[in-house]
N, C-alpha and C positions, 0 to 999 in steps of 0.2 A: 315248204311244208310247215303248218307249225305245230307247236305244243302244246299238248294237252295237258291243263292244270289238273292235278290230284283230285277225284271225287272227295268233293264235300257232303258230309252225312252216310247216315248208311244207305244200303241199297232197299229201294222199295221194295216191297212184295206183294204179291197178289190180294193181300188183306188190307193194304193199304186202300180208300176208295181213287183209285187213279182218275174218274172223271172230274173232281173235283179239284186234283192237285196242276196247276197251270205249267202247262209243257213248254218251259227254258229250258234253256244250253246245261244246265246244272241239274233241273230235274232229268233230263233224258239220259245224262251221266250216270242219273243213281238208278235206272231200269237193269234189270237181270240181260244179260245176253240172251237170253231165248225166251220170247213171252208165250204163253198159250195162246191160240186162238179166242178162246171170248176176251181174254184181257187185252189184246189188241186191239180187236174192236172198240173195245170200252174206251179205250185210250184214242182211239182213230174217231171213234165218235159214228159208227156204222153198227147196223146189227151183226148178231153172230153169222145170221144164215150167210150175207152179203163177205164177211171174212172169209169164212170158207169155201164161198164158190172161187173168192179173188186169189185165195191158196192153191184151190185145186186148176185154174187157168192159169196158174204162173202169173197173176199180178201182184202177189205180197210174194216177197222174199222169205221163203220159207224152209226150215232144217228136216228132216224127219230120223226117228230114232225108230224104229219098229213101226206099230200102229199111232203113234202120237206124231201130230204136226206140231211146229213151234215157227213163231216167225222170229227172225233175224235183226234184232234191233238195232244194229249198227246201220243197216240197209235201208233202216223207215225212217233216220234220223232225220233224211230232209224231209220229210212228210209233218214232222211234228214240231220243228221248232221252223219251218217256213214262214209263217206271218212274221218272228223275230228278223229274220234275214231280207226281209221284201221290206220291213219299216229302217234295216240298215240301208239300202240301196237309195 
C-alpha cells in the first residue's frame, strides 16, 4: 500500500475555475471530498444534464444528504488523473 504525501496548497473550491486547472496527482488531492454535481461535470469535462442522468444510473459515485447529490471524489480519482497513469505504464 503506499503513502500518501501531505496535500500541498489549500483545497480548491467551487470558485476556483476547475476547467482550467490541469488534473494531477496533487491537484486532485486539493478537491473537496464531496463535489457538487455541476462541478463535477465541469471538472469531468461533460454537461450538467449528462452528470446527473450518470448520478441517477449509478455511474458516478455519488453521496446524498437529504435532497442534495454530491459525487465522491476519492471514487473519480481514476477518472481524472488517468492520462497521468496510461503515460506511466
Amino acid at each position: 500500500m503506499t503513502r500518501h504525501e501531505p496535500v500541498r496548497g489549500p483545497l480548491l473550491t467551487p470558485a476556483d475555475d476547475w476547467k482550467s486547472v490541469p488534473m494531477d496527482r496533487t491537484t486532485v488531492d486539493r478537491l473537496p471530498a464531496l463535489l457538487p454535481i455541476p462541478a463535477a461535470a465541469k471538472i469531468l469535462g461533460i454537461s450538467r444534464a449528462s452528470a446527473y442522468r450518470y448520478a441517477a444510473n449509478d455511474e458516478l459515485p455519488v453521496q446524498r444528504f437529504g435532497s442534495r447529490v454530491y459525487v465522491v471524489t476519492v471514487k473519480i480519482r481514476y477518472l481524472l488523473v488517468s492520462d497521468e497513469l496510461d503515460a506511466a505504464a
